[in-house]
C-alpha positions as CSV (number, residue, x, y, z in Angstrom):
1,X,-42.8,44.3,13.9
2,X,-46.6,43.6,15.2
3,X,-46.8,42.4,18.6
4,X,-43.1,43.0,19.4
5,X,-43.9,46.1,22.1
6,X,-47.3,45.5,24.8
7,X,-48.3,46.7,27.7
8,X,-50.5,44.1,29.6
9,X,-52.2,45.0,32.9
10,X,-53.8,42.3,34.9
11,X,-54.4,41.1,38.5
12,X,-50.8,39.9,39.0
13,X,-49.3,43.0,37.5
14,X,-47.7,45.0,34.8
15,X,-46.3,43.3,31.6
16,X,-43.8,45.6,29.4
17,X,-42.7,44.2,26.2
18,X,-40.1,45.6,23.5
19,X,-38.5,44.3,20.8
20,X,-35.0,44.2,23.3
21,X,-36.6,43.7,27.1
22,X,-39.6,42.0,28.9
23,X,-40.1,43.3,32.4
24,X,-42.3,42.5,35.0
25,X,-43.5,44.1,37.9
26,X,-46.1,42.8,40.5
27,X,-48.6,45.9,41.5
28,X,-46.8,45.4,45.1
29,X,-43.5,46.3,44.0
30,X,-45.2,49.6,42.1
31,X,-45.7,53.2,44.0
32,X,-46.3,56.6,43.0
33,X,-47.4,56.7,39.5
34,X,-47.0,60.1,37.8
35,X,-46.7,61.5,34.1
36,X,-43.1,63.4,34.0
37,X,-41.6,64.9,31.2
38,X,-38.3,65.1,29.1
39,X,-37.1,67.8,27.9
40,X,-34.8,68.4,25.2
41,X,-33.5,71.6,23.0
42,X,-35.9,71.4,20.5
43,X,-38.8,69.2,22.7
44,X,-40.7,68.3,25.2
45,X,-42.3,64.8,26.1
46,X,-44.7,63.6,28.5
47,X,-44.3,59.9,30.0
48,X,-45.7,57.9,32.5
49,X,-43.1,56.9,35.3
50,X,-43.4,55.4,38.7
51,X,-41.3,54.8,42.1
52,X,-40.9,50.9,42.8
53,X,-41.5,50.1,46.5
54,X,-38.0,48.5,46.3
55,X,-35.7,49.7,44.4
56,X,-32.9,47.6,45.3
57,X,-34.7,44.8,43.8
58,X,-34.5,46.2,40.2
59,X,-31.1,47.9,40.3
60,X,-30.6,48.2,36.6
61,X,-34.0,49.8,35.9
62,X,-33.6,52.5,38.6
63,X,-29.9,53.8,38.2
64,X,-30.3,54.8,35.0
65,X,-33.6,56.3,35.0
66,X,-33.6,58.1,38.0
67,X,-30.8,60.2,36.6
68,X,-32.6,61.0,33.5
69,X,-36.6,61.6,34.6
70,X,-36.4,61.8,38.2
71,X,-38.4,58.5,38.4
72,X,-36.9,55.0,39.1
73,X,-39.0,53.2,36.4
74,X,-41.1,54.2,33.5
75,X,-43.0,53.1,30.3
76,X,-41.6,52.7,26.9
77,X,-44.7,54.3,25.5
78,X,-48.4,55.7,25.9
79,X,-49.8,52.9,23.6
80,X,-52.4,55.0,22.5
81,X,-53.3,56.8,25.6
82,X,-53.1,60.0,27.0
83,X,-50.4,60.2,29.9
84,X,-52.5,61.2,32.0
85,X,-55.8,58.5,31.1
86,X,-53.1,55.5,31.5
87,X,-51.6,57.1,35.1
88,X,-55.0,56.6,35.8
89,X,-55.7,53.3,34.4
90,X,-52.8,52.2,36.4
91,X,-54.1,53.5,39.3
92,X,-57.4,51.4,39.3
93,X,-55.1,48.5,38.8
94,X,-52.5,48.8,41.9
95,X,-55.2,50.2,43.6
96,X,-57.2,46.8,43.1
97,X,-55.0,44.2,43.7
98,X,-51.8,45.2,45.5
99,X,-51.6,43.4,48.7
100,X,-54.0,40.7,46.7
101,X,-51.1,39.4,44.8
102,X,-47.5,38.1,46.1
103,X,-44.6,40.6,45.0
């Protein structure tokens, strides 16, 4: 479905849609962006995760994918970009306007 999945970056934050979930994350509550992979028998897949600066404030998003990546949060997807080029992208964002923006 068009427009059902986004990632939208701005000055308050990160916007994640999917067809099931919306989350939202301010750039204070984000830390330690990284491109991880997931392997599998047959595969391996890069993805870009990051460490929330409070994890007990998004208990449902950590549990689970700390066990499987090693990271407590992570995007659904690449949209379009290498792993590496939107780690960065991110970057410039949290770099810019965390502790600009209330968490």
């Amino acid at each position: 479905m068009p427009g059902s999945s986004y990632l939208r970056l701005g000055p308050d934050g990160l916007v994640t849609k999917t067809p099931l979930r919306t989350t939202r994350l301010s750039w204070n509550e984000v830390s330690d962006v990284r491109v991880y992979e997931v392997h599998t028998r047959y595969s391996r897949t890069r993805h870009v995760g990051f460490d929330l600066t409070d994890p007990a404030a998004h208990p449902r998003l950590v549990a689970l994918s700390r066990k499987i990546a090693g990271v407590e949060s992570g995007l659904p997807d690449t949209y379009g970009r290498s792993p590496e080029d939107l780690v960065k992208l991110l970057e410039v964002y949290r770099d810019r306007y965390a502790g600009a923006s209330a968490s």
